[in-house]
C-alpha positions in Angstrom: 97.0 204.8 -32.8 98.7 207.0 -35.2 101.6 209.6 -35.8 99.9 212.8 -35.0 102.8 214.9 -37.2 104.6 215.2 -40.6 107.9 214.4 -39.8 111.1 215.1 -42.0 114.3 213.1 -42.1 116.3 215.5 -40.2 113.7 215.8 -37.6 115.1 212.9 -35.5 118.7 214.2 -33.7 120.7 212.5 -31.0 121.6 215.4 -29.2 120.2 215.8 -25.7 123.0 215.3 -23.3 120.5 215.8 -20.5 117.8 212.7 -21.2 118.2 209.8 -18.8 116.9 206.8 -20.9 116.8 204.3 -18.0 116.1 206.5 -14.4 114.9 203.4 -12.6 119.0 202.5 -12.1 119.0 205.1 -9.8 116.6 203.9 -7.0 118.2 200.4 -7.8 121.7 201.1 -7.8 121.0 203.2 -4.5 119.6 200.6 -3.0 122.7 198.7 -4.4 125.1 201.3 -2.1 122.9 201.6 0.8 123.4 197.2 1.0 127.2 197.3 0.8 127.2 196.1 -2.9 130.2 198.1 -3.4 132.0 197.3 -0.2 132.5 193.8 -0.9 133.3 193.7 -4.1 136.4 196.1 -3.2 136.3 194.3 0.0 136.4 190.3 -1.4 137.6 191.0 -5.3 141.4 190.9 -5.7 143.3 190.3 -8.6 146.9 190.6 -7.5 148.6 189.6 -10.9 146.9 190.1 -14.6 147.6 189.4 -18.1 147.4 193.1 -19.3 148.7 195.6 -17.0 146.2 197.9 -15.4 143.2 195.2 -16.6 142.6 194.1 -12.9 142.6 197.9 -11.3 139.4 199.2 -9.5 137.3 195.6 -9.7 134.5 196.7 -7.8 133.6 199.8 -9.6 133.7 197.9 -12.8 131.7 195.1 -12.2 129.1 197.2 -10.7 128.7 198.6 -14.3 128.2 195.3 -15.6 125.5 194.9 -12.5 124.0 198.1 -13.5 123.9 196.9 -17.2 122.4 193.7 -16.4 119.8 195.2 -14.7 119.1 197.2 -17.7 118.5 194.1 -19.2 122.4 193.6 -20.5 122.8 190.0 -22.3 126.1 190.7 -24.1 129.1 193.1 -22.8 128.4 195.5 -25.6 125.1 196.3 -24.1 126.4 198.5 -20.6 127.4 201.1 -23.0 124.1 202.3 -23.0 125.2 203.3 -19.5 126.9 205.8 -20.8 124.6 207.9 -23.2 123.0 210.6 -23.1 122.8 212.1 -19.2 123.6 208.9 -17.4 127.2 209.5 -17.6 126.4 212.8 -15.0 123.7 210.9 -13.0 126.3 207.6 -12.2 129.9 208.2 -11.7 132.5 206.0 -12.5 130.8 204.1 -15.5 133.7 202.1 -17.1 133.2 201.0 -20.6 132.4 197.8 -22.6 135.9 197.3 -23.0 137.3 197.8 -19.9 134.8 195.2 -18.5 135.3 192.6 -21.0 139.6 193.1 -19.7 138.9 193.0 -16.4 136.2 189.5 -16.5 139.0 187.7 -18.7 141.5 187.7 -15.8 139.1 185.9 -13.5 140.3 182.6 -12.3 138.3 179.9 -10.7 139.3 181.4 -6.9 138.7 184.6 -7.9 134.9 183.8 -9.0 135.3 182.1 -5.6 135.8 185.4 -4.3 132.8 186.7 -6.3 130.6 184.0 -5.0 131.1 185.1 -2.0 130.0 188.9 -2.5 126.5 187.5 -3.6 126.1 184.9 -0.4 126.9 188.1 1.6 125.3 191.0 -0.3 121.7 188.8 -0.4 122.1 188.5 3.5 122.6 192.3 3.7 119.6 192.6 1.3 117.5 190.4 3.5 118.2 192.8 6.0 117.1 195.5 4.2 114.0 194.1 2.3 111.7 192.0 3.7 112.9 189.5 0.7 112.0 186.4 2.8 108.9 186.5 4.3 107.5 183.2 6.3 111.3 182.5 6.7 110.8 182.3 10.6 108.9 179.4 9.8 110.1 177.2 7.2 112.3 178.3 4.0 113.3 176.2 1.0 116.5 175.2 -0.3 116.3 174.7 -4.1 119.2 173.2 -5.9 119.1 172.4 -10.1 121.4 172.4 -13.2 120.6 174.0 -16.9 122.9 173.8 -19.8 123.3 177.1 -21.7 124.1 176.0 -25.4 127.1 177.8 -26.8 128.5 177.5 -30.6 132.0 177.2 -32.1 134.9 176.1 -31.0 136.4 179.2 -28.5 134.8 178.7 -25.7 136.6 177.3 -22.8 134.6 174.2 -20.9 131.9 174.3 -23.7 131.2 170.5 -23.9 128.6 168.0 -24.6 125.9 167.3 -22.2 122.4 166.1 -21.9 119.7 168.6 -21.7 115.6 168.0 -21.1 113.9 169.9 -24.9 110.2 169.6 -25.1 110.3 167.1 -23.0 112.9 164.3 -24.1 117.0 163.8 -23.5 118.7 165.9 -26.1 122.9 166.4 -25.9 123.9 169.7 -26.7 127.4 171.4 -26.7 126.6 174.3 -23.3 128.1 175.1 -20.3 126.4 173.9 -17.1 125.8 176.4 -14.4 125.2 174.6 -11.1 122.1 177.2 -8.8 120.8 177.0 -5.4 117.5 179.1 -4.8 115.9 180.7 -1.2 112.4 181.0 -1.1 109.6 180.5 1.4 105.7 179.3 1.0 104.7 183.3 -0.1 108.0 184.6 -1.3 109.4 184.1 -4.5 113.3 182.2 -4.8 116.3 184.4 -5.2 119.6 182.7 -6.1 121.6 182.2 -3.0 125.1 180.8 -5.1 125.7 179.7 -8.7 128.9 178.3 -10.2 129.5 177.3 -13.6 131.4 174.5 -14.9 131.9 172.3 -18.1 128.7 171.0 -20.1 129.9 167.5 -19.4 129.8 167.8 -15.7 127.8 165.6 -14.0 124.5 167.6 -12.6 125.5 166.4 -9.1 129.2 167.7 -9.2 130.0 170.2 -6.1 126.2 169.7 -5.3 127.2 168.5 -1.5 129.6 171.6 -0.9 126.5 174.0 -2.9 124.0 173.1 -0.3 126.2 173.4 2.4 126.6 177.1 1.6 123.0 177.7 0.8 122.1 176.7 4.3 124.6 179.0 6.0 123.3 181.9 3.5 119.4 180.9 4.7 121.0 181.2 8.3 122.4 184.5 7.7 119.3 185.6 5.8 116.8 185.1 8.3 115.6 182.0 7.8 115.9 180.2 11.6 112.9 178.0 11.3 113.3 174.9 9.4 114.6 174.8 6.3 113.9 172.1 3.4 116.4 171.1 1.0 114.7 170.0 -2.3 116.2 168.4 -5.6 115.7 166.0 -8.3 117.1 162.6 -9.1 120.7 164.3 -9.9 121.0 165.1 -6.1 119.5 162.3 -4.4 123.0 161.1 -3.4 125.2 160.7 0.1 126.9 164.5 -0.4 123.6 166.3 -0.9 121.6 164.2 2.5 125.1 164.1 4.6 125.1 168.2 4.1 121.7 168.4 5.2 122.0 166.1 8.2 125.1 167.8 9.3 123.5 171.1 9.2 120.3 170.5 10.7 118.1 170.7 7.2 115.5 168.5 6.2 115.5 167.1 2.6 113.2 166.2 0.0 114.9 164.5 -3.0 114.5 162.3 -6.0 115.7 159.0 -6.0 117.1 157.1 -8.8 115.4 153.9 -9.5 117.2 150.9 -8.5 115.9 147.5 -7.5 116.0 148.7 -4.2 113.8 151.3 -4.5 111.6 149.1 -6.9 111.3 146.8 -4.6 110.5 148.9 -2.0 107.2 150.8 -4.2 106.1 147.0 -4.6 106.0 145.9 -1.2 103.4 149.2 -0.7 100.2 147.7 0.1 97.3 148.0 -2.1 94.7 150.0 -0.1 97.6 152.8 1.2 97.4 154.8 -2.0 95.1 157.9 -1.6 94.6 160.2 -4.0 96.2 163.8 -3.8 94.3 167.0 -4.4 96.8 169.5 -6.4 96.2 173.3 -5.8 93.9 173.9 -8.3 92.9 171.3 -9.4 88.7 170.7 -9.7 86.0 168.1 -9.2 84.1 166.3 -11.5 80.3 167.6 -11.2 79.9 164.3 -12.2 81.3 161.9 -9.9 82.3 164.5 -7.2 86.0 162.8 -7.4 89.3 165.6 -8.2 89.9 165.1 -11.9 93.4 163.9 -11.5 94.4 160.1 -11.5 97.5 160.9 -9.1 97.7 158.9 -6.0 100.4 158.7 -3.1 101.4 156.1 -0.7 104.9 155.9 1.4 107.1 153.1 3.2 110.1 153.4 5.2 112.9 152.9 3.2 116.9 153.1 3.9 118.9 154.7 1.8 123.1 153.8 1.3 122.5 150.9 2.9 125.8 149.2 2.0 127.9 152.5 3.8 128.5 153.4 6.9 126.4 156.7 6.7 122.9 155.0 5.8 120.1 156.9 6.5 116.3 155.3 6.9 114.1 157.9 7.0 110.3 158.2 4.2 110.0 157.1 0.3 107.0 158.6 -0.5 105.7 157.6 -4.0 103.6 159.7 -6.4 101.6 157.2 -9.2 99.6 158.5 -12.3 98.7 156.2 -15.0 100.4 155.9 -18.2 98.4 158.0 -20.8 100.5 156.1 -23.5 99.3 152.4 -22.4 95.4 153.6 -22.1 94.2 150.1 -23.9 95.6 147.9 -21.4 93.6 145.7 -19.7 94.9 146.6 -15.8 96.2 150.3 -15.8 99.6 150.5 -15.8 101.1 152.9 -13.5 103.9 155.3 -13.5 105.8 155.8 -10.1 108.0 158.6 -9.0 109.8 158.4 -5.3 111.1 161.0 -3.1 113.2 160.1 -0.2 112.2 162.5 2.8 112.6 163.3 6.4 109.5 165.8 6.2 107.3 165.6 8.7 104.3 166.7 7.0 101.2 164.7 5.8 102.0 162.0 2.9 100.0 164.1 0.2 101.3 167.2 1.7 104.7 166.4 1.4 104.2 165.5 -2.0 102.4 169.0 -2.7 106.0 170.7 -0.8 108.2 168.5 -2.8 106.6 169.1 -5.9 107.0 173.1 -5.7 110.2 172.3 -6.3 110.2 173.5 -9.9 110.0 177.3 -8.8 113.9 177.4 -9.4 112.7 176.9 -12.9 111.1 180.7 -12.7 114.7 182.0 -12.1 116.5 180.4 -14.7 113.8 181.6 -17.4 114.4 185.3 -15.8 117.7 184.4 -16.0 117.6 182.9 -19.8 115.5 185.8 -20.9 118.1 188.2 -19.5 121.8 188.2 -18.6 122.1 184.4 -19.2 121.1 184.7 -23.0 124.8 184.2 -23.8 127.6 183.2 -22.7 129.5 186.0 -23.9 133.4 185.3 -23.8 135.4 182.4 -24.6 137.2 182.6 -21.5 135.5 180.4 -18.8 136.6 182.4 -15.8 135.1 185.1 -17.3 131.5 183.1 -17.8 132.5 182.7 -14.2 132.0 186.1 -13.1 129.5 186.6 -15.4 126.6 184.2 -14.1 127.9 185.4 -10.6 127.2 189.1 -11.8 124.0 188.0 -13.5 122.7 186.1 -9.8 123.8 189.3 -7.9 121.7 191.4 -10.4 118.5 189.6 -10.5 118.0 189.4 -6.0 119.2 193.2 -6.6 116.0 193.9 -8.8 113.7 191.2 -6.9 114.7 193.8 -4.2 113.7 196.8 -6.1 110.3 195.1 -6.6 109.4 194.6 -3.3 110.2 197.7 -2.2 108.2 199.2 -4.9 105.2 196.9 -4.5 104.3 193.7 -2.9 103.1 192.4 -6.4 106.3 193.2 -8.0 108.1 191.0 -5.3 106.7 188.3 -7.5 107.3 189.8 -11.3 109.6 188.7 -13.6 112.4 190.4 -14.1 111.5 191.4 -17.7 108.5 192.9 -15.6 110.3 194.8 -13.6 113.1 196.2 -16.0 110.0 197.5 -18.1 107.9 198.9 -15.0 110.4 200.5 -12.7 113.9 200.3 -14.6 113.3 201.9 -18.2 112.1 204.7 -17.4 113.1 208.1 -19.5 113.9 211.3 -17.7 115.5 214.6 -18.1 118.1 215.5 -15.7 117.7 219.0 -14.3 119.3 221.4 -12.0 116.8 223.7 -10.2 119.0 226.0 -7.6 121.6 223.6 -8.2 119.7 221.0 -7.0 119.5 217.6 -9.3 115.8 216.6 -10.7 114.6 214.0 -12.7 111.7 214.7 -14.5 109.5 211.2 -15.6 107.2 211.3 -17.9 103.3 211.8 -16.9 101.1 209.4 -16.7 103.7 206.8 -16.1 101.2 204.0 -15.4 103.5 202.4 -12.7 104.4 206.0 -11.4 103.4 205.1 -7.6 105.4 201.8 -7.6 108.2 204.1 -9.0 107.3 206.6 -6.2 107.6 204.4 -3.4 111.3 202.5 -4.8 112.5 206.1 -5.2 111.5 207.0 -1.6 112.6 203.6 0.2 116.2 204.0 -1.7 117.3 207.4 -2.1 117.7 209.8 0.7 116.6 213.4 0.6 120.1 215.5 1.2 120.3 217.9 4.6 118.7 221.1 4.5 121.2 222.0 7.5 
């Protein structure tokens, strides 16, 4: 491909006050209005007293623009001012600037992202309600729950503090701060974030985890999700507060346990001939020996957990072993062995399949890193508060948009879908005083964009 014309240096003008640079907010922030988006946050976002006077007025229509930005693909508070250019100040109204954004998240406090957490538990029920966001939910849902530290630099940021983070692989400590995220998804529907907090780097991954799961049950509840519902985690939420929640609310759970004699002792006592090997969805067979080309096996024991308290719980340790690829030259193969504890009543290798899945919170936090979480842009913490709250509110808003638009893009990335159905150029016109947008041709995703446009946007009265 080539430039097909001479071009001169004056031949390049930002002057078109009617080109819409990104007509896929429309559809999206429609869709936003039509779930209440901008009820609650008037409804549930008060800031009675603020630093700067006038800083806290009109919080709802403000951080939708930061909503809107996000979607856009907004990682730093500089970025929503594209909101205004060109002829998406006439398509949107009330589109508040940078500044006014950056005033309004530095008076949050931690009850008021309280306040804010609870527009996105609400908002993603209303959404449910909508968009058929959960499908198989009638069934069985999952409960994801997981940690990441986001690094920061310098010495202004409030919280920022060292903590260990997982880099290629191995224990690194890094000076972040470390947003807390629970995740709703089903066997065919990919996760959306159901609550997120942030707190200090330092914390310990399992801080609040108890009160997080609590809430991401009630939100499954509210969402749709009335069959059973699994609550899965790794070794940082294999404690009392995590399994009391889930007892408590009638959830099963499917968690990582920390190795301690007990549970040592426990994997020894299994009996030689109960491991079986576990066939891994996708996994192939030798043409050789006809066996799965996998050394992984599984066994399980009853095991009780908390013995020593009051609130013990005995319920399935089921143990995954592979061999260790670093002691190869051993005599006897050496085996590595990672426990779960369960009350699952699937199949042994089954529930090791389920539990296992549990890394699909790991596909929101890289939609998350590669968009609004690729800074933490303020020194203030309260308002790195709001902003990972803003940031979980935008990304089920466009895993919405992608559903309706396709069932494929229920599944994209959100990089995917800001490029497919959110950045779209148009030029606004008024026919007969009737607004237009007119998309480019040939749009290659112009029928996913067809059908989001129709699902969102209501054709005015004729009466």
């Amino acid at each position: 491909m080539q430039v097909s014309h001479r071009f001169a240096a004056e031949s390049a003008v930002f002057d078109d006050q009617n080109l819409v640079s990104l007509a896929g907010l429309v559809p999206v922030m429609g869709l936003a209005e039509a779930s209440g988006l901008g009820e609650l946050l008037a409804e549930k976002v008060s800031i009675t007293s603020s630093r700067i006077r006038s800083g806290a007025a009109n919080p709802g229509p403000k951080l939708a623009t930061l909503i809107a930005g996000m979607c856009a693909g907004a990682d730093s508070i500089d970025d929503i001012d594209v909101l205004r250019s060109g002829g998406m100040a006439t398509v949107f109204d009330r589109v508040y600037a940078p500044s006014t954004v950056g005033t309004l998240l530095r008076e949050f406090s931690f009850g008021h992202a309280r306040q804010l957490e609870s527009v996105l538990r609400v908002h993603l029920s209303r959404l449910c309600e909508r968009v058929d966001l959960l499908p198989g939910a009638g069934a069985r849902a999952f409960v994801d729950i997981d940690s990441l530290l986001r690094p920061v630099y310098g010495y202004a940021k409030q919280g920022a503090s060292y903590g260990f983070t997982k880099v290629s692989g191995k224990q690194v400590l890094r000076k972040g701060l470390s947003p807390l995220a629970t995740t709703l998804s089903t066997d065919i529907a990919a996760p959306v974030v159901a609550g997120m907090r942030l707190r200090a780097g330092k914390a310990g991954s399992a801080k609040g985890a108890g009160r997080m799961i609590a809430q991401a049950i009630g939100t499954a509840r509210a969402a749709g999700a009335s069959g059973e519902i699994l609550v899965r985690g790794d070794s940082a939420f294999g404690g009392r507060a995590v399994v009391g929640a889930c007892r408590r609310l009638d959830a099963r759970f499917s968690l990582v346990l920390t190795k301690n004699p007990a549970v040592t002792a426990a994997i020894a006592s299994i009996p030689a001939d109960a491991w079986t090997p576990v066939k891994y969805p996708g996994a192939v067979r030798d043409p050789d020996t006809g066996g799965w080309i996998s050394d992984a096996e599984v066994a399980e024991i009853g095991y009780t957990a908390f013995a020593s308290k009051p609130d013990r719980v005995t319920a399935r340790l089921i143990v995954r072993r592979v061999k260790d690829v670093a002691r190869q030259d051993e005599l006897f193969p050496v085996w590595r062995y990672h426990p779960f504890f369960t009350d699952s009543t699937e199949p042994t290798a089954d529930a090791d399949i389920t539990h296992r899945r549990h890394a699909v919170i790991e596909t929101v936090f890289a939609d998350l890193i590669d968009g609004p979480l690729a800074h933490m842009p303020s020194g203030r913490f309260g308002a790195n508060s709001a902003w990972v709250l803003c940031a979980a509110i935008a990304h089920n808003l466009l895993r919405a948009a992608g559903t309706l638009a396709d069932p494929g893009l229920g599944k994209a990335r959100g990089t995917t879908l800001r490029r497919k159905l959110v950045a779209v150029p148009a030029r606004l016109a008024r026919p007969q005083r009737k607004p237009m947008l007119h998309l480019p041709s040939h749009w290659p995703w112009a029928q996913q964009w067809r059908q989001l446009w129709h699902a969102t946007i209501t054709a005015p009265s004729t009466a």
